[in-house]
N, C-alpha and C positions, 0 to 999 in steps of 0.2 A: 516631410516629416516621416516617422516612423512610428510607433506606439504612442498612444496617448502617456502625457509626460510623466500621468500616477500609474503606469504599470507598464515594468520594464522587463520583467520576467514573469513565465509562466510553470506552474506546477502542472502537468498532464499524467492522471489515474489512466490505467493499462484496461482491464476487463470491463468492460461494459461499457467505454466510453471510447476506444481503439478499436478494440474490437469485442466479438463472442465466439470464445473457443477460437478456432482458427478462420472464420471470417470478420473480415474490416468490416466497420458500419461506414453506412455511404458516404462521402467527402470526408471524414475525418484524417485521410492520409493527403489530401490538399491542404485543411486548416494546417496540419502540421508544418508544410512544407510554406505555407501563407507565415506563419506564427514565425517560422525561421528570416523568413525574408524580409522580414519585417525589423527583424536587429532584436528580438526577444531574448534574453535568457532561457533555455528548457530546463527541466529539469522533470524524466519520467519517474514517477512515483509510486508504488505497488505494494499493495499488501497479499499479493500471489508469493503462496508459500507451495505452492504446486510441482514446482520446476527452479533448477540456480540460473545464476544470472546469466551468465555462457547462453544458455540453451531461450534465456526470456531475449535477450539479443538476440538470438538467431531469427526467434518467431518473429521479434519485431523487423528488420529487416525481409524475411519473406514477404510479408505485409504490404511492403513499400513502404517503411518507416525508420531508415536507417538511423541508428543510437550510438552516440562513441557508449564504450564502457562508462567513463566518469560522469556519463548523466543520466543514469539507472541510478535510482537509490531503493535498497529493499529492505526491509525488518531486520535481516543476518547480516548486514554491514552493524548493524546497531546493539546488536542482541552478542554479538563476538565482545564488542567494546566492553558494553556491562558486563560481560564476563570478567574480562582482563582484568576490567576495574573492579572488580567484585573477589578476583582472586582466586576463580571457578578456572581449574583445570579440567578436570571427567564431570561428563555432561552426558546425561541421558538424552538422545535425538529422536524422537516422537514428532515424523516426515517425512515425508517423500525421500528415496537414497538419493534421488539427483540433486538433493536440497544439499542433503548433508557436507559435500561438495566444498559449497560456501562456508561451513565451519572447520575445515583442515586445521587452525590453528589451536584446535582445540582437541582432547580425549575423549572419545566415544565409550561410554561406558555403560554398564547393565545392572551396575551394584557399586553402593560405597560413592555416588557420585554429591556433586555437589549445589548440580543445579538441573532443572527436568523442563526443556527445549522442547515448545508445544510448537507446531506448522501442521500441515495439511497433509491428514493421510486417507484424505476419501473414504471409503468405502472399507479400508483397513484398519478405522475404529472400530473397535469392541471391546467386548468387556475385558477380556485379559489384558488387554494393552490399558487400556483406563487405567484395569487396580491395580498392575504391575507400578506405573506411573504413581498412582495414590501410595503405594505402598512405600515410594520414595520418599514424596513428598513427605510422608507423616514421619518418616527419619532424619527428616531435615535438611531435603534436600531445596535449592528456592525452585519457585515455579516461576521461568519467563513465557511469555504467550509471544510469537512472531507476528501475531493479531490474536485481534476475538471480532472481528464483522460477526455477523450473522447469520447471513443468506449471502447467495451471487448467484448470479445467471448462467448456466450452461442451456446448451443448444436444447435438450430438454426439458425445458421448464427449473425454476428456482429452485435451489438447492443450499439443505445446511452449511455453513461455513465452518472457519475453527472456534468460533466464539459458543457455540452452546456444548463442546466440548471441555473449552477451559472454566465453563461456567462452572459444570458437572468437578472438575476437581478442585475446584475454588468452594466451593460445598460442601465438598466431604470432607475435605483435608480442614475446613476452615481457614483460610490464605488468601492473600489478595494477589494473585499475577501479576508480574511486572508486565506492563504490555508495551513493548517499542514499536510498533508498526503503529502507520494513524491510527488514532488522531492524536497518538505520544506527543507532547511538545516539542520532544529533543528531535523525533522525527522531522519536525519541518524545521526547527531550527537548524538541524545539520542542512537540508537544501538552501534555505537563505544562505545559509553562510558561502557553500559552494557559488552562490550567484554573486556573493557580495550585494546582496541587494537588503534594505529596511524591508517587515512586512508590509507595511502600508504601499510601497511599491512592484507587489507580486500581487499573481491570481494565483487562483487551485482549481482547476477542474475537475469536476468527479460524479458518479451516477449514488453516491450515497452519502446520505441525511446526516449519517451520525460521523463516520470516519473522514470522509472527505470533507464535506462542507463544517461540522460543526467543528472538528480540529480546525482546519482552514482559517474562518471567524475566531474562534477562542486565540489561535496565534497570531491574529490580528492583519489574515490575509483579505482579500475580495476573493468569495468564494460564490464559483461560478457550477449549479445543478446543470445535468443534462438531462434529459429525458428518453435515455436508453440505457440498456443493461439492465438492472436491479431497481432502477425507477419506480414508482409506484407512486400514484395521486395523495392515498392515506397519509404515509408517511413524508410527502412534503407539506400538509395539513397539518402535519404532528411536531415539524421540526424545530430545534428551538436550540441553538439560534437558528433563526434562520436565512437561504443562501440568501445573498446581493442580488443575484441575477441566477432567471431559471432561462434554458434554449432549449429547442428542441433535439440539439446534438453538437458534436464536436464542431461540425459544418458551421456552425453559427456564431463560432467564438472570434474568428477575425472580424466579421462585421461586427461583433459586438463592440471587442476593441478597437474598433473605427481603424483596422490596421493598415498600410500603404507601405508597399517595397521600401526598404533600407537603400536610398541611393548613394550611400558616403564613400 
Protein backbone atom coordinates (compact mmCIF):
# COMPACT_ATOMS: atom_id res chain seq x y z
CA UNK A 1 0.00 0.00 0.00
CA UNK A 2 0.85 3.42 -0.17
CA UNK A 3 -1.07 6.36 1.80
CA UNK A 4 -3.89 5.61 3.86
CA UNK A 5 -6.90 5.47 1.07
CA UNK A 6 -8.49 9.10 2.77
CA UNK A 7 -5.26 11.10 2.05
CA UNK A 8 -3.85 11.15 -1.15
CA UNK A 9 -2.26 14.45 -1.12
CA UNK A 10 -0.47 16.73 1.08
CA UNK A 11 -0.32 20.61 1.54
CA UNK A 12 3.40 21.44 3.17
CA UNK A 13 3.60 25.31 5.01
CA UNK A 14 7.48 26.44 4.33
CA UNK A 15 8.74 28.66 7.56
CA UNK A 16 8.38 27.15 10.64
CA UNK A 17 7.56 23.69 9.68
CA UNK A 18 10.77 23.19 6.79
CA UNK A 19 12.58 25.20 8.18
CA UNK A 20 13.74 28.66 10.37
CA UNK A 21 15.35 31.25 8.34
CA UNK A 22 17.86 29.18 6.47
CA UNK A 23 18.02 26.10 8.86
CA UNK A 24 16.01 22.83 8.30
CA UNK A 25 14.34 21.46 11.37
CA UNK A 26 15.40 18.11 12.08
CA UNK A 27 13.96 15.18 9.67
CA UNK A 28 11.67 17.19 7.95
CA UNK A 29 13.75 16.93 4.69
CA UNK A 30 13.24 12.98 5.11
CA UNK A 31 9.40 13.28 5.80
CA UNK A 32 9.48 15.01 2.56
CA UNK A 33 11.24 12.82 0.61
CA UNK A 34 9.09 9.68 2.83
CA UNK A 35 5.82 11.85 1.74
CA UNK A 36 7.06 11.64 -2.05
CA UNK A 37 7.80 7.97 -1.96
CA UNK A 38 4.96 7.20 -0.71
CA UNK A 39 2.80 8.33 -4.11
CA UNK A 40 1.49 11.69 -2.25
CA UNK A 41 0.43 14.54 -4.19
CA UNK A 42 2.74 17.78 -2.73
CA UNK A 43 1.90 20.67 -2.92
CA UNK A 44 4.33 23.58 -1.03
CA UNK A 45 2.28 26.32 0.30
CA UNK A 46 3.47 29.83 1.64
CA UNK A 47 2.40 32.85 2.92
CA UNK A 48 6.23 34.20 2.72
CA UNK A 49 6.04 37.45 1.07
CA UNK A 50 9.76 37.98 1.80
CA UNK A 51 11.42 36.61 -1.21
CA UNK A 52 9.75 35.51 -5.24
CA UNK A 53 9.40 32.33 -5.98
CA UNK A 54 12.66 31.81 -8.08
CA UNK A 55 14.71 32.69 -5.16
CA UNK A 56 11.89 30.39 -2.42
CA UNK A 57 12.93 27.46 -4.84
CA UNK A 58 16.30 28.14 -4.68
CA UNK A 59 16.21 28.14 -0.62
CA UNK A 60 14.32 25.14 -0.93
CA UNK A 61 16.49 23.16 -2.80
CA UNK A 62 19.78 24.30 -0.68
CA UNK A 63 17.81 22.60 2.14
CA UNK A 64 17.76 19.33 0.56
CA UNK A 65 14.17 19.91 -0.48
CA UNK A 66 13.98 19.98 -4.07
CA UNK A 67 10.48 21.69 -5.62
CA UNK A 68 9.48 21.73 -9.43
CA UNK A 69 8.15 25.21 -9.95
CA UNK A 70 4.40 24.04 -10.43
CA UNK A 71 4.28 22.93 -6.72
CA UNK A 72 5.15 26.29 -5.01
CA UNK A 73 1.96 27.96 -4.69
CA UNK A 74 2.27 31.77 -3.12
CA UNK A 75 -0.32 34.65 -2.45
CA UNK A 76 1.17 36.56 -6.00
CA UNK A 77 0.05 33.59 -8.17
CA UNK A 78 -3.46 34.72 -6.67
CA UNK A 79 -3.24 38.28 -6.00
CA UNK A 80 -2.05 38.88 -10.07
CA UNK A 81 -5.36 36.85 -10.83
CA UNK A 82 -7.69 39.27 -8.83
CA UNK A 83 -6.22 41.80 -10.46
CA UNK A 84 -6.83 40.75 -14.07
CA UNK A 85 -9.99 39.90 -12.91
CA UNK A 86 -10.64 42.86 -11.13
CA UNK A 87 -9.37 45.06 -14.15
CA UNK A 88 -6.41 46.56 -11.94
CA UNK A 89 -3.75 47.55 -14.21
CA UNK A 90 -1.21 50.16 -11.92
CA UNK A 91 -0.74 48.66 -8.55
CA UNK A 92 1.01 50.14 -5.82
CA UNK A 93 3.73 47.30 -4.48
CA UNK A 94 4.13 47.72 -0.76
CA UNK A 95 7.22 44.56 -0.66
CA UNK A 96 10.14 43.16 -0.84
CA UNK A 97 11.67 44.44 -4.81
CA UNK A 98 12.46 40.49 -5.06
CA UNK A 99 8.68 40.12 -4.57
CA UNK A 100 7.81 42.44 -7.07
CA UNK A 101 9.20 40.09 -9.64
CA UNK A 102 6.27 37.94 -9.31
CA UNK A 103 4.00 40.70 -10.41
CA UNK A 104 5.68 41.79 -13.98
CA UNK A 105 2.32 41.25 -15.51
CA UNK A 106 1.18 44.17 -13.93
CA UNK A 107 2.11 48.35 -13.57
CA UNK A 108 3.97 49.50 -10.76
CA UNK A 109 2.71 52.65 -9.77
CA UNK A 110 3.00 55.65 -7.12
CA UNK A 111 -0.17 57.64 -7.95
CA UNK A 112 -3.54 57.30 -9.72
CA UNK A 113 -3.37 53.46 -9.07
CA UNK A 114 -6.02 51.10 -8.75
CA UNK A 115 -5.36 48.67 -6.39
CA UNK A 116 -2.46 48.87 -3.03
CA UNK A 117 -0.43 45.37 -2.92
CA UNK A 118 0.45 44.77 0.86
CA UNK A 119 3.62 41.75 1.30
CA UNK A 120 6.31 41.99 3.64
CA UNK A 121 8.69 44.89 3.87
CA UNK A 122 10.31 44.11 7.41
CA UNK A 123 11.75 46.50 9.07
CA UNK A 124 11.01 49.13 6.01
CA UNK A 125 7.34 49.81 7.51
CA UNK A 126 6.90 53.18 8.68
CA UNK A 127 4.94 55.77 8.72
CA UNK A 128 5.58 57.36 5.28
CA UNK A 129 4.98 54.15 3.59
CA UNK A 130 1.77 53.46 5.64
CA UNK A 131 0.16 56.99 4.89
CA UNK A 132 1.48 57.15 1.50
CA UNK A 133 -0.43 53.67 1.00
CA UNK A 134 -3.57 55.27 3.26
CA UNK A 135 -3.52 57.99 1.19
CA UNK A 136 -4.25 55.68 -1.85
CA UNK A 137 -6.47 53.76 -0.42
CA UNK A 138 -8.80 56.70 0.66
CA UNK A 139 -8.80 57.56 -3.35
CA UNK A 140 -10.00 54.54 -4.03
CA UNK A 141 -7.73 52.60 -4.51
CA UNK A 142 -8.60 48.50 -3.36
CA UNK A 143 -6.58 47.19 -0.66
CA UNK A 144 -5.20 43.38 -1.32
CA UNK A 145 -3.19 41.81 1.73
CA UNK A 146 -0.73 38.81 0.21
CA UNK A 147 -1.46 37.80 3.91
CA UNK A 148 -2.31 39.23 7.26
CA UNK A 149 -0.55 36.22 9.69
CA UNK A 150 0.45 37.82 12.56
CA UNK A 151 3.72 36.84 13.93
CA UNK A 152 6.53 34.19 12.54
CA UNK A 153 9.54 32.99 13.81
CA UNK A 154 12.98 34.25 12.78
CA UNK A 155 16.12 33.00 14.35
CA UNK A 156 15.70 35.84 16.71
CA UNK A 157 12.81 35.37 18.52
CA UNK A 158 8.91 36.04 17.14
CA UNK A 159 8.54 38.69 15.08
CA UNK A 160 5.56 41.04 13.62
CA UNK A 161 4.17 39.71 10.29
CA UNK A 162 2.09 41.65 7.61
CA UNK A 163 -1.08 41.29 9.28
CA UNK A 164 -0.93 44.12 11.95
CA UNK A 165 0.16 46.18 9.24
CA UNK A 166 -2.84 45.64 6.96
CA UNK A 167 -4.83 45.80 10.22
CA UNK A 168 -3.40 49.42 10.70
CA UNK A 169 -4.93 50.45 7.00
CA UNK A 170 -7.96 48.49 7.28
CA UNK A 171 -8.68 51.12 10.16
CA UNK A 172 -7.99 54.04 8.91
CA UNK A 173 -9.03 53.82 5.48
CA UNK A 174 -12.15 51.83 6.95
CA UNK A 175 -11.88 48.89 4.30
CA UNK A 176 -11.84 45.43 4.39
CA UNK A 177 -8.46 43.77 2.62
CA UNK A 178 -9.01 41.34 0.23
CA UNK A 179 -6.75 38.68 1.60
CA UNK A 180 -5.51 35.80 -0.88
CA UNK A 181 -2.81 34.04 0.95
CA UNK A 182 -4.15 31.43 3.71
CA UNK A 183 -6.46 30.87 4.89
CA UNK A 184 -8.18 32.55 1.56
CA UNK A 185 -10.47 29.69 0.40
CA UNK A 186 -9.55 30.28 -3.29
CA UNK A 187 -6.00 29.74 -1.72
CA UNK A 188 -6.40 26.01 -1.09
CA UNK A 189 -8.95 25.64 -3.56
CA UNK A 190 -6.47 26.54 -6.29
CA UNK A 191 -3.93 23.66 -4.71
CA UNK A 192 -6.81 20.95 -4.67
CA UNK A 193 -7.37 21.63 -7.84
CA UNK A 194 -3.79 21.37 -9.13
CA UNK A 195 -3.83 17.89 -7.12
CA UNK A 196 -7.08 17.02 -8.65
CA UNK A 197 -7.88 15.72 -5.46
CA UNK A 198 -11.67 16.30 -3.11
CA UNK A 199 -10.64 18.13 0.29
CA UNK A 200 -11.69 15.31 2.37
CA UNK A 201 -8.72 13.57 0.66
CA UNK A 202 -5.79 16.00 1.44
CA UNK A 203 -3.93 17.12 4.65
CA UNK A 204 -2.33 20.72 5.35
CA UNK A 205 0.39 20.92 7.38
CA UNK A 206 1.42 23.93 9.28
CA UNK A 207 2.85 25.63 12.56
CA UNK A 208 -0.23 28.18 12.61
CA UNK A 209 -3.66 28.01 14.38
CA UNK A 210 -5.39 30.54 12.30
CA UNK A 211 -3.81 30.38 8.58
CA UNK A 212 -2.84 27.00 8.26
CA UNK A 213 -4.90 24.87 10.26
CA UNK A 214 -8.18 26.79 10.68
CA UNK A 215 -8.32 27.63 6.54
CA UNK A 216 -7.25 23.94 6.18
CA UNK A 217 -10.70 22.63 8.40
CA UNK A 218 -12.96 25.64 7.21
CA UNK A 219 -11.87 24.07 3.37
CA UNK A 220 -12.66 20.81 4.60
CA UNK A 221 -8.98 19.66 4.65
CA UNK A 222 -7.29 17.05 7.72
CA UNK A 223 -5.34 19.68 9.06
CA UNK A 224 -2.31 18.63 10.61
CA UNK A 225 -0.33 21.32 13.82
CA UNK A 226 3.19 20.95 14.16
CA UNK A 227 4.98 21.93 17.15
CA UNK A 228 7.75 24.08 15.75
CA UNK A 229 8.22 27.54 14.28
CA UNK A 230 5.47 30.00 15.62
CA UNK A 231 3.87 27.24 17.85
CA UNK A 232 2.71 28.17 20.85
CA UNK A 233 0.73 26.10 23.65
CA UNK A 234 -1.83 29.41 24.21
CA UNK A 235 -2.76 29.53 20.99
CA UNK A 236 -3.42 25.80 20.34
CA UNK A 237 -5.66 26.21 23.68
CA UNK A 238 -7.33 29.10 21.76
CA UNK A 239 -7.87 27.45 18.33
CA UNK A 240 -11.19 27.04 16.89
CA UNK A 241 -11.39 25.08 14.80
CA UNK A 242 -9.36 23.12 15.93
CA UNK A 243 -6.36 20.99 14.15
CA UNK A 244 -7.15 16.93 13.55
CA UNK A 245 -3.88 15.92 14.71
CA UNK A 246 -1.04 17.95 16.74
CA UNK A 247 3.06 16.28 16.04
CA UNK A 248 5.81 17.30 17.35
CA UNK A 249 7.30 18.15 13.84
CA UNK A 250 7.29 17.61 10.08
CA UNK A 251 9.44 14.29 11.25
CA UNK A 252 6.25 12.87 12.44
CA UNK A 253 3.80 13.21 9.68
CA UNK A 254 4.74 9.82 7.62
CA UNK A 255 4.13 7.78 10.61
CA UNK A 256 1.25 9.69 11.22
CA UNK A 257 -0.10 8.80 7.84
CA UNK A 258 0.98 5.30 8.37
CA UNK A 259 3.01 5.99 5.12
CA UNK A 260 5.00 2.86 3.22
CA UNK A 261 7.09 3.21 -0.25
CA UNK A 262 4.92 3.51 -3.40
CA UNK A 263 6.02 0.18 -5.04
CA UNK A 264 3.80 0.49 -8.39
Amino acid sequence: MSAPADVRALLVDLDGVLYVEDEPIAGAVDAVAACRGAGLGLRFVTNTTQRSRAHTLEKLERIGVPVASGELITPAVLAVEHCRARGHERVALLMADDVKADFAGLSEADEHVDAVVVGDLGELFDYATLNRAFRLIMDGAELIALQRNRYWLRADGLSLDVGPFVAALEYAANVAAVVVGKPAPAFFALALSQLGVEPEHAAMVGDDVETDIGGAVRAGLRAVLVRTGKFREETLAAADPSPTDVVASMADVPALLRLEPDTR
